[in-house]
C-alpha positions as CSV (number, residue, x, y, z in Angstrom):
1,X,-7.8,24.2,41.9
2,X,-10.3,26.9,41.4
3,X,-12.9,25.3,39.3
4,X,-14.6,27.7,36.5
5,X,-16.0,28.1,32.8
6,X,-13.8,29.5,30.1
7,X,-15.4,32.0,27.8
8,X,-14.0,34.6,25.8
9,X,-10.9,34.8,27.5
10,X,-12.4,34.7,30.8
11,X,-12.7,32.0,33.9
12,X,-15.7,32.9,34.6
13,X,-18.8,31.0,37.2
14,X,-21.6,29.5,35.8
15,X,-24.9,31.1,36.4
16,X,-26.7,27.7,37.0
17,X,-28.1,26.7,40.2
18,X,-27.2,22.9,40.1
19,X,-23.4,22.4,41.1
20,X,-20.9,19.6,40.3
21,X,-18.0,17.8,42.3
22,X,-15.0,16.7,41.6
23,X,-14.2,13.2,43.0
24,X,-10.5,12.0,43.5
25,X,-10.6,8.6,42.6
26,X,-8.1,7.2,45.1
27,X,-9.6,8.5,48.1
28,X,-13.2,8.8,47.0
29,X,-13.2,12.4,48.7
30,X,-14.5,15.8,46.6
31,X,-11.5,17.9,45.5
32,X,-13.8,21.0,44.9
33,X,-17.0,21.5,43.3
34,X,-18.4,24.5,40.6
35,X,-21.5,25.6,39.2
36,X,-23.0,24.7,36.1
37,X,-23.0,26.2,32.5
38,X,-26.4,27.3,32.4
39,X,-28.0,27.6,28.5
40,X,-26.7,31.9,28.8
41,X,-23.1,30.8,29.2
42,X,-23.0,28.3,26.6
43,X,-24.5,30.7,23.9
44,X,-22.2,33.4,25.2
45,X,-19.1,30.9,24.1
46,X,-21.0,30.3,21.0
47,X,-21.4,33.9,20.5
48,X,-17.2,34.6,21.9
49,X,-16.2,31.5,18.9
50,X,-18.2,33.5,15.9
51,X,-16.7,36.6,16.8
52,X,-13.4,35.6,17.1
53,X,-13.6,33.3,13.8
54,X,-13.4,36.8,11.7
55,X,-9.9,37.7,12.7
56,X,-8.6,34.2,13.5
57,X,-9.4,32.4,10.2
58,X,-7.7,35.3,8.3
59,X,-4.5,35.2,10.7
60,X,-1.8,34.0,8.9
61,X,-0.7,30.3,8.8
62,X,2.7,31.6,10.2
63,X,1.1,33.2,13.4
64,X,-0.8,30.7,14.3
65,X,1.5,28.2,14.4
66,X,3.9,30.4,16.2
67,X,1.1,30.7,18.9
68,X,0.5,27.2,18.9
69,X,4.3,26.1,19.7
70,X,3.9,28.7,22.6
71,X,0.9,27.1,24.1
72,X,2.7,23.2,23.5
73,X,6.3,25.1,25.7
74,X,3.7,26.0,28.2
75,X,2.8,22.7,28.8
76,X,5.5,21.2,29.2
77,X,7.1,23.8,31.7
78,X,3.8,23.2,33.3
79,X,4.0,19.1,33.3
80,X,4.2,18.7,36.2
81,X,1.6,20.9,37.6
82,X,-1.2,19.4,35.0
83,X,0.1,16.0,35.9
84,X,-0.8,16.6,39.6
85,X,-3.9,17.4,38.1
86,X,-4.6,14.0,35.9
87,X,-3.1,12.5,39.1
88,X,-5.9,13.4,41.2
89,X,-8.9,13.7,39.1
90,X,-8.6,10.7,37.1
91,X,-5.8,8.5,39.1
92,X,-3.3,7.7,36.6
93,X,-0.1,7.0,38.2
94,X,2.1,10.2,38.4
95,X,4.5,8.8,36.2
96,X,2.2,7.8,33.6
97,X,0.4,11.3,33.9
98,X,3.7,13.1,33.0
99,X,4.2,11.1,29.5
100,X,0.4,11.8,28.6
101,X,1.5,15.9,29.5
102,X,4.0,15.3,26.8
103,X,1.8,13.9,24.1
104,X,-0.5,16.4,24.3
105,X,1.8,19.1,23.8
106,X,3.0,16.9,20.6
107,X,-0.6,17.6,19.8
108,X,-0.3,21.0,19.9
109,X,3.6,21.0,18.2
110,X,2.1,18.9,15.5
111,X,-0.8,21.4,14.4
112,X,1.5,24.3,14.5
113,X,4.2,22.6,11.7
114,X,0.5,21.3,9.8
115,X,-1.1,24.8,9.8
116,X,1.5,26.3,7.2
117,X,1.2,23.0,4.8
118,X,-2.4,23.3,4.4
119,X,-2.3,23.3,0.6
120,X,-4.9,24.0,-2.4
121,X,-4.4,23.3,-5.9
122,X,-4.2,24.3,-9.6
123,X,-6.3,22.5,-11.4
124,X,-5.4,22.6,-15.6
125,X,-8.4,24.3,-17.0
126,X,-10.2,23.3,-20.8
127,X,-9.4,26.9,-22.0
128,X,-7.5,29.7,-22.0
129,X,-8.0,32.8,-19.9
130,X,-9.8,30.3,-17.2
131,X,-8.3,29.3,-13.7
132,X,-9.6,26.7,-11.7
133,X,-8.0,26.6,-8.2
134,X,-9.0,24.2,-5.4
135,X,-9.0,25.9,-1.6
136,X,-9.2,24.9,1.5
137,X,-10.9,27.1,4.2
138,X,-11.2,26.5,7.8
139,X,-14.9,25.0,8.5
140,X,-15.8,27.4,11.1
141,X,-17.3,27.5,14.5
142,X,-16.3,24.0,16.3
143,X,-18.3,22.1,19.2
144,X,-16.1,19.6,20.1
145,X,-16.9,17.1,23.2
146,X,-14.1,14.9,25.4
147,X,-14.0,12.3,28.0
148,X,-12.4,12.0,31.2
149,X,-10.1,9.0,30.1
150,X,-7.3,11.3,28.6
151,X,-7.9,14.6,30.1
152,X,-5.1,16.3,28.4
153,X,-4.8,14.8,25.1
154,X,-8.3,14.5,23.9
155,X,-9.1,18.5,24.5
156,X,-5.3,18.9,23.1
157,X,-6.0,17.1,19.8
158,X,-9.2,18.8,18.9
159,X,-8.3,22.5,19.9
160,X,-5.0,22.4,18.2
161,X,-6.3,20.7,15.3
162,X,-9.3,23.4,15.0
163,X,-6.8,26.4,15.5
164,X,-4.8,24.9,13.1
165,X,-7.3,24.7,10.4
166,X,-8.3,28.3,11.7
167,X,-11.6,27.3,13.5
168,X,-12.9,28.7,16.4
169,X,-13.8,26.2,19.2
170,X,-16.4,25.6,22.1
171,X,-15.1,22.7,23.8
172,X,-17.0,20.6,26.8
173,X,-14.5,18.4,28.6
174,X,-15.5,16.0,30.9
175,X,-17.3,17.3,34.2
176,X,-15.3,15.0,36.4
177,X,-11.7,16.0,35.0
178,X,-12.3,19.7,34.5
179,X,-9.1,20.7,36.3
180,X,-6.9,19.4,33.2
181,X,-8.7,20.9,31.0
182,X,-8.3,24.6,32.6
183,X,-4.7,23.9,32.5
184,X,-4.7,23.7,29.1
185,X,-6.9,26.5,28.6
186,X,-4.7,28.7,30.7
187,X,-1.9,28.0,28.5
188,X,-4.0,28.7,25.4
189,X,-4.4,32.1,27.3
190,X,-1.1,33.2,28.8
191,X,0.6,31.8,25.1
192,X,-1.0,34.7,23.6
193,X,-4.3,33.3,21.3
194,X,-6.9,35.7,21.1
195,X,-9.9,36.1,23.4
196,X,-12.6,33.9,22.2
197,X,-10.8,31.6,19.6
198,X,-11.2,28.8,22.5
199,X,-14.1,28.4,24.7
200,X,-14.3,25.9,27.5
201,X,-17.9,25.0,28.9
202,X,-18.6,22.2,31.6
203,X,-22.9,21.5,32.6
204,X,-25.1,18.7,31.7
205,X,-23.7,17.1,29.2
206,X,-27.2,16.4,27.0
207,X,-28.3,20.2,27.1
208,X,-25.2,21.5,26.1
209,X,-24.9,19.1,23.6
210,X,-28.2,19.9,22.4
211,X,-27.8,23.7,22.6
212,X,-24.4,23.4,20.4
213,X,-25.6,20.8,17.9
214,X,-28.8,23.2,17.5
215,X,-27.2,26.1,16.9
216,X,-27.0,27.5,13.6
217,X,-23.6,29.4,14.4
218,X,-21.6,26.0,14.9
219,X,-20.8,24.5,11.7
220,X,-18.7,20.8,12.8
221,X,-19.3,18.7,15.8
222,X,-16.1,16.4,17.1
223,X,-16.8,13.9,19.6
224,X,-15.0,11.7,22.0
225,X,-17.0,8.8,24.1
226,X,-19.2,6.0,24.2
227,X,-20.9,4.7,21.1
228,X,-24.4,4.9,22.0
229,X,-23.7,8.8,23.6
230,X,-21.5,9.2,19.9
231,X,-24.4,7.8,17.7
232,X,-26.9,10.6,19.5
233,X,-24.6,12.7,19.0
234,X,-23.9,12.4,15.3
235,X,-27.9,12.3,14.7
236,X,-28.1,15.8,16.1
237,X,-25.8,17.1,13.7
238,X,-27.2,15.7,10.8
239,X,-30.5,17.4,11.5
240,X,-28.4,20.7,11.2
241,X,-25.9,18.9,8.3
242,X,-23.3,19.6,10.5
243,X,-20.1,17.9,9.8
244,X,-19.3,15.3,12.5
245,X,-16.1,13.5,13.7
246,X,-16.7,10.8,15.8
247,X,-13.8,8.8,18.2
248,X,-16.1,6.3,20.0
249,X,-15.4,2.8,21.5
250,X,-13.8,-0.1,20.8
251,X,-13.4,-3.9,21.7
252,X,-9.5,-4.3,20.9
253,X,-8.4,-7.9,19.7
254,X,-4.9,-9.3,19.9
255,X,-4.3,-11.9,17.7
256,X,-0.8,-13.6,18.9
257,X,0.5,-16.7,16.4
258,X,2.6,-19.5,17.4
259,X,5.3,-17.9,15.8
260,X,5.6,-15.0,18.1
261,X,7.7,-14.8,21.1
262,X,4.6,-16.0,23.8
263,X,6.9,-14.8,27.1
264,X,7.8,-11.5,25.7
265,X,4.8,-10.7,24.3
266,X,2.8,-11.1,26.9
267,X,5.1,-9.2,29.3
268,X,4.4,-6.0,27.3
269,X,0.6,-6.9,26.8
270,X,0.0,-6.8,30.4
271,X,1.8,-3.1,30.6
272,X,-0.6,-2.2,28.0
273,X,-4.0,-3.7,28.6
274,X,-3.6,-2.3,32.6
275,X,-2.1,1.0,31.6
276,X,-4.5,4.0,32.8
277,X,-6.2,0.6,34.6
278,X,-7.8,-0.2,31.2
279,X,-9.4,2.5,31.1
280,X,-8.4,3.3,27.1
281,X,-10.7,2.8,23.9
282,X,-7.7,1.0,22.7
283,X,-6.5,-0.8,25.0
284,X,-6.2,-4.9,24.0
285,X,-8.4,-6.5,25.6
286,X,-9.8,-9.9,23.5
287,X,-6.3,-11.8,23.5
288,X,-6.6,-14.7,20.7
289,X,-3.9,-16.9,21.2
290,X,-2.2,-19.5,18.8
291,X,-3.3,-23.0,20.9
292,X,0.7,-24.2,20.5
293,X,1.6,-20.8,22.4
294,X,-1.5,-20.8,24.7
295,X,-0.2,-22.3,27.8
296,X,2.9,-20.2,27.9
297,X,1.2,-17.1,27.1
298,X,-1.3,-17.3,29.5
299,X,0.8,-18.2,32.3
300,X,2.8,-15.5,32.0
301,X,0.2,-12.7,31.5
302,X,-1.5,-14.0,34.6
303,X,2.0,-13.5,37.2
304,X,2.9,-10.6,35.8
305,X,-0.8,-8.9,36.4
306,X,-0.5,-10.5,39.8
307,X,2.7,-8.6,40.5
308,X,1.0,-5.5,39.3
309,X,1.3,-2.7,42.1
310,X,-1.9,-1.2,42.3
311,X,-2.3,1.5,44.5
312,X,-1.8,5.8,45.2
313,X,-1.2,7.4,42.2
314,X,1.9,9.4,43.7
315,X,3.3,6.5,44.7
316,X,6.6,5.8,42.3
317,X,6.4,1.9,43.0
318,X,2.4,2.1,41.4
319,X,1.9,0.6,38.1
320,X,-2.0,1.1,38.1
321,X,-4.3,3.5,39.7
322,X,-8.0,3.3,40.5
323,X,-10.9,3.4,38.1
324,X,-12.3,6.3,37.8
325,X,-15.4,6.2,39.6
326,X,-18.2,4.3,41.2
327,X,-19.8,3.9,37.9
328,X,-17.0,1.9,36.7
329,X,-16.4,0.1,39.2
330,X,-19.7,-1.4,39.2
331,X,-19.9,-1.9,35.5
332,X,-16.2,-4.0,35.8
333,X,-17.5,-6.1,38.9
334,X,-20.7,-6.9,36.6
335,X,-18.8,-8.0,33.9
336,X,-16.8,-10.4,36.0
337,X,-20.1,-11.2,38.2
338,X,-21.6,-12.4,34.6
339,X,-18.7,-14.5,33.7
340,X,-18.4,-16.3,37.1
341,X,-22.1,-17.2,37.4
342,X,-21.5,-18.9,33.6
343,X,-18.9,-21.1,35.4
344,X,-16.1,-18.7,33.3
345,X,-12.4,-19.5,35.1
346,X,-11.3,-16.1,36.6
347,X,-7.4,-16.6,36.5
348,X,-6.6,-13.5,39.0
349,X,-7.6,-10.7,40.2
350,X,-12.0,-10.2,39.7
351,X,-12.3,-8.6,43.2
352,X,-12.4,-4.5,44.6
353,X,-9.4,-3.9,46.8
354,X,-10.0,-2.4,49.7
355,X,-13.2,0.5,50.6
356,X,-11.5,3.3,49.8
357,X,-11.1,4.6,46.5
358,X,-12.5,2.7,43.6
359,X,-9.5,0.2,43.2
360,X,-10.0,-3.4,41.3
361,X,-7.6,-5.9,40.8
362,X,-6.5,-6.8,37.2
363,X,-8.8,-9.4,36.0
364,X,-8.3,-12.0,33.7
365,X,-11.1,-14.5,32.3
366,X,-9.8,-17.3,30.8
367,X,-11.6,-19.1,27.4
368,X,-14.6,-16.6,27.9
369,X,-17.7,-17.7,26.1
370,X,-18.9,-15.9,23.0
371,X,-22.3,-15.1,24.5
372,X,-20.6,-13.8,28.4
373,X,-21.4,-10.1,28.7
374,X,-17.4,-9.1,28.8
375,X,-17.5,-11.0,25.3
376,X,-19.5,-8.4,23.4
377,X,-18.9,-5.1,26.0
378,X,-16.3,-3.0,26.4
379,X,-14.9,-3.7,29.2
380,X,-13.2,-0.2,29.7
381,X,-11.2,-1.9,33.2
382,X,-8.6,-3.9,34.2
383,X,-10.3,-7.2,32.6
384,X,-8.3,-9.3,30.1
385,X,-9.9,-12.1,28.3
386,X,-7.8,-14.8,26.9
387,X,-8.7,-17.3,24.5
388,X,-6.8,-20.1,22.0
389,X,-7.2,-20.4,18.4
390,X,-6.4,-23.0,15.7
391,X,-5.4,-21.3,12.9
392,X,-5.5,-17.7,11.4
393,X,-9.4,-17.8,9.8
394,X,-10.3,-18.3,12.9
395,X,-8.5,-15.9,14.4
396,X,-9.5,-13.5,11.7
397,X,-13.5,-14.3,12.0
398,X,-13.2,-13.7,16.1
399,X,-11.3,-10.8,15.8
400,X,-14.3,-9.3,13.4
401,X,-17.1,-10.5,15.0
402,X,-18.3,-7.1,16.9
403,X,-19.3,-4.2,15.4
404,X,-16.4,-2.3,16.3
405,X,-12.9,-1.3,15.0
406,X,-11.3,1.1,16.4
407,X,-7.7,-0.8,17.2
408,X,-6.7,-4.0,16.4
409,X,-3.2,-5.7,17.5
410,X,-1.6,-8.9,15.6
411,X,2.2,-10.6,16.7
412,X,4.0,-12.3,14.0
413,X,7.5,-13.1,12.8
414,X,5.8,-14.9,9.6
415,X,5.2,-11.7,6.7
416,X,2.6,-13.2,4.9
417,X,0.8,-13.9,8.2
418,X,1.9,-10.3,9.1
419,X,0.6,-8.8,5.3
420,X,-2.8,-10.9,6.0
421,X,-3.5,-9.8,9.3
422,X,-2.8,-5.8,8.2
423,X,-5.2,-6.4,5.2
424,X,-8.0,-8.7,6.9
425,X,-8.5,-7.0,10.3
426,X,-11.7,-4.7,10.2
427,X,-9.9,-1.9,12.4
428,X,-9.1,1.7,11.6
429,X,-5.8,1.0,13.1
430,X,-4.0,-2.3,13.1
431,X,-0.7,-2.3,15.0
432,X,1.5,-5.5,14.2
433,X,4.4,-6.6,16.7
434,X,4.3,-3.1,18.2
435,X,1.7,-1.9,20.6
436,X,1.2,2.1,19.9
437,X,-2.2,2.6,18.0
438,X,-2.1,6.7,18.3
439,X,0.3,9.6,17.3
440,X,-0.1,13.0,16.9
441,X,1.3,12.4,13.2
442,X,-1.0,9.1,12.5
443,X,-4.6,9.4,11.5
444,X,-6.7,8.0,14.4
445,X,-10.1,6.8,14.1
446,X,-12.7,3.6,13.9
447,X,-14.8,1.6,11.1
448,X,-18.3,0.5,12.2
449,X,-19.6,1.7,15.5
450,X,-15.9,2.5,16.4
451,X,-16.5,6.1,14.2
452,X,-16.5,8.5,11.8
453,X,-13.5,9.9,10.4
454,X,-10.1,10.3,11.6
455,X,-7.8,12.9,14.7
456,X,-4.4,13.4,14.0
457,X,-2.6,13.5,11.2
458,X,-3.0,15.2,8.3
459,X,-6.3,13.5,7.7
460,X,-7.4,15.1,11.0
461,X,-6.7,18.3,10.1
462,X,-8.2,18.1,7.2
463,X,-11.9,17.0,9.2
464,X,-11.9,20.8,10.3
465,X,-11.2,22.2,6.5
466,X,-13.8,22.7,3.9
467,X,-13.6,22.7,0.3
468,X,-14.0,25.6,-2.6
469,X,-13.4,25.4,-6.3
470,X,-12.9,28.7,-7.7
471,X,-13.3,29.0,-11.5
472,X,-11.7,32.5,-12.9
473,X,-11.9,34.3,-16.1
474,X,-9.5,36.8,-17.2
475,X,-12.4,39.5,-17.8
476,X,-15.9,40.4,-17.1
C-alpha cells in the first residue's frame, strides 16, 4: 500500500519531517510508513473544500446521487481488496472485514437515495402577495475526524452524508488505519466527484484538529472517538460557533430478564461483545442478568468465549482478531489487573496470548464491583462483565448509573417489561431482543457524554444542512 495525503484530487506526500508507521496488529511488524500533514497541506485541503463548495453545492441533487451510487459499486467490486486492507491494519477477521466493506457502501447508497428528498417547505403566510418558504442549504466546508475501530464505515458515513447535503469535506482518519481510508478515497476519485469536494489529511492529530476547528473557512466539525478527545473537540468549535456532531464512547448495558431465553441469548451475546475483539463503542459489555436466569446465562457465555478461535485474521476458522495495538492491550490487562487485585472472579480468559501480535483472550469478570475500574471505563476489549439483578428498578438504576448512552440492549418476551425498558433506558439507542444498534437508515448517536447529535438517517443528514426562511413580496 502506498501510503499518502489526499488533497484536491491528488495523493500527494506530506511536507512534514516527522513520519508515521503503520503496525499490523497480528504480527506487530510495520506495513509501511508516510510523512506527516504538515500545517501547508492541511490549509491547502481547506483551501481545495472552499473552492470546490461553489460548484458542488449548486450540483443538482440528481448528480450527486448518481455519483454517490458510483463510488458505493466501487466498493463493493473493490471488497475484497479494502478488506485485505482492514485485515491487516486493524485485524478484524477477513470475514468480518468483508461485511463491514458492505455497510459502508450502504453508507454511501443510502446518502445518494437521501440527497434528492432533501425537502423545504411552504409555510401559509398572514397576507396576501407574501411567501414564506423554509430551505435547506448545505452547511458548508466540513472537518470531520474518525477512529481506527471502523476504518471504512466511519469515513463512509460522514463523507457521503456531507456530499449528500452538498458539503465539501476535509476528513482525518485515523493514522494507524490510513490504508482503508485511501481506498475509499480512490473510489470517491475514479467514481467521478470533483477534485476537491473530498479531502483526506493524516498528521498529529491535535494540530490538525486545531488548525481545522480555527479556521474560519470550515463551518461544521463531526467527530468520532473518545469522550475526553470529543469534549476538546466540541470546545474548539464553539469558540468559532461551529456546528459539531459528536459520536463518542459508550458503556453498553444488557439488561436480560428471567423471561428471556438465558442459553440463546447468551450464545449471540458472546458473538457480539467479542466481535472486532470488543473493540466497538457499542458493543455490550455490562451484562445485568435476571438472578432466576443468572446461573444458566453465565455458564454458557463463559464456554462459548472459551471456544472462541482467536487468532490470524485470514484465517477462515478465526472468530476474533487482535487488539489493535500496544496501547490497548495494556489498557485491557489493567482493567483486568484492577479487578483481580479486588479479589473480582475472572471466569476465563484475563491473560495476553502469546508475544506476538497484540492478542488477549476473551475476558469475563464475574459480579464486578461498582467501584472496580472496568465498572466505570470503557473497556473497549474483549472484557465482559456479568452481574445478577433482582428485579427491573434495579436493573434500570445500574443500567443508568454512568454518564454515558450511547447503546443500550434489553431481552424480553414480557411487553410491558419490553415498553419499560425502551422508555426508561438513558441511551440514544436501545435495541430490545435484537442486537444491531446502527444502520445506515437509523439515526445513530449518544445522550450524556455518549454525544451530540445523530449519523445516519435522515436526522444525520440533516446535521450537515442549515436553515433559511425566505419571506417574499410580490413587488418592490
Amino acid at each position: 500500500m502506498q501510503y499518502s495525503q489526499f488533497i484536491a484530487g491528488e495523493f500527494r506526500q506530506g511536507t512534514s519531517a516527522e513520519r508515521f508507521t503503520v503496525i499490523e496488529p497480528s504480527t506487530g511488524q510495520p506495513l509501511g510508513d508516510y510523512a506527516h500533514a504538515a500545517p501547508a497541506d492541511v490549509q491547502a485541503a481547506i483551501d481545495a473544500a472552499e473552492s470546490a463548495l461553489r460548484a458542488w453545492r449548486t450540483t443538482s441533487a440528481l448528480e450527486r446521487s448518481v455519483l454517490l451510487r458510483r463510488v458505493a459499486t466501487l466498493m463493493r467490486e473493490r471488497g475484497d481488496a479494502i478488506a485485505t486492507q482492514i485485515a491487516r491494519e486493524l485485524g478484524k477477521p477477513f470475514g468480518e472485514a468483508q461485511k463491514e466493506v458492505v455497510t459502508a457502501a450502504e453508507m454511501f447508497e443510502w446518502a445518494a437515495e437521501e440527497a434528492r428528498r432533501i425537502y423545504g417547505r411552504t409555510i401559509p403566510a398572514r397576507a396576501g402577495g407574501i411567501t414564506q418558504t423554509v430551505a435547506l442549504e448545505p452547511i458548508g466546508v466540513v472537518a470531520a475526524f474518525a477512529g481506527w475501530n471502523a476504518p471504512a464505515i466511519t469515513p463512509s458515513r460522514k463523507i457521503s452524508g456531507a456530499l449528500a447535503a452538498g458539503c465539501t469535506i476535509v476528513i482525518k482518519p485515523s493514522e494507524e488505519t490510513a490504508g482503508v481510508a485511501l481506498h475509499i478515497a480512490r473510489a470517491v476519485q475514479d467514481a467521478g466527484v470533483p477534485d476537491g469536494v473530498v479531502n483526506l489529511v493524516f498528521g498529529e492529530p491535535g494540530a490538525i484538529a486545531d488548525q481545522l476547528c480555527a479556521s474560519p473557512q470550515v463551518h461544521m466539525v463531526t467527530f468520532t472517538g473518545a469522550t475526553a478527545v470529543g469534549k476538546q473537540i466540541g470546545a474548539k468549535a464553539a469558540l468559532t460557533m461551529k456546528r459539531a456532531t459528536l459520536e463518542l464512547g459508550g458503556h453498553a448495558p444488557v439488561i436480560v430478564c428471567d423471561d428471556a431465553d438465558a442459553d440463546r441469548v447468551a450464545r449471540a451475546a458472546v458473538a457480539t461483545k467479542y466481535r472486532n475483539a470488543g473493540q466497538v463503542c457499542t458493543s455490550p459489555t455490562r451484562f445485568l442478568v435476571q438472578a432466576g436466569v443468572f446461573d444458566a446465562f453465565l455458564d454458557r457465555f463463559v464456554q462459548a468465549a472459551q471456544a472462541l478461535k482467536v487468532g490470524d485474521p485470514f484465517d477462515a476458522a478465526t472468530q476474533m482478531g487482535p487488539l489493535k495495538n500496544q496501547r490497548r492491550l495494556q489498557s485491557i490487562d489493567r482493567l483486568v489487573q484492577d479487578a483481580r487485585a479486588r479479589g473480582l472472579a475472572i471466569a476465563t480468559g484475563g491473560e495476553r496470548i502469546g508475544t506476538e501480535g497484540f492478542f488477549y483472550r476473551p475476558t469475563v469478570i464475574v459480579r464486578p464491583s461498582l467501584d472496580c475500574d472496568a465498572s466505570n471505563i470503557e473497556p473497549f476489549g474483549p472484557v465482559a462483565l456479568i452481574s445478577p439483578f433482582g428485579d427491573l428498578d434495579e436493573a434500570i438504576a445500574e443500567a443508568n448509573r454512568l454518564p454515558f448512552g450511547l447503546a443500550s440492549y434489553a431481552f424480553t418476551n414480557d411487553v410491558q417489561r419490553a415498553h419499560r425498558l425502551a422508555g426508561e433506558i438513558d441511551s440514544g439507542v436501545v435495541c430490545i431482543n435484537e442486537w444491531q444498534a446502527s444502520l445506515p437508515e437509523t439515526p445513530f448517536g449518544g445522550h450524556k457524554d455518549s454525544g451530540l447529535g445523530s449519523e445516519g438517517g435522515v436526522e444525520g443528514l440533516m446535521e450537515f444542512l442549515r436553515v433559511k426562511c425566505v419571506r417574499q413580496g410580490v413587488r418592490a
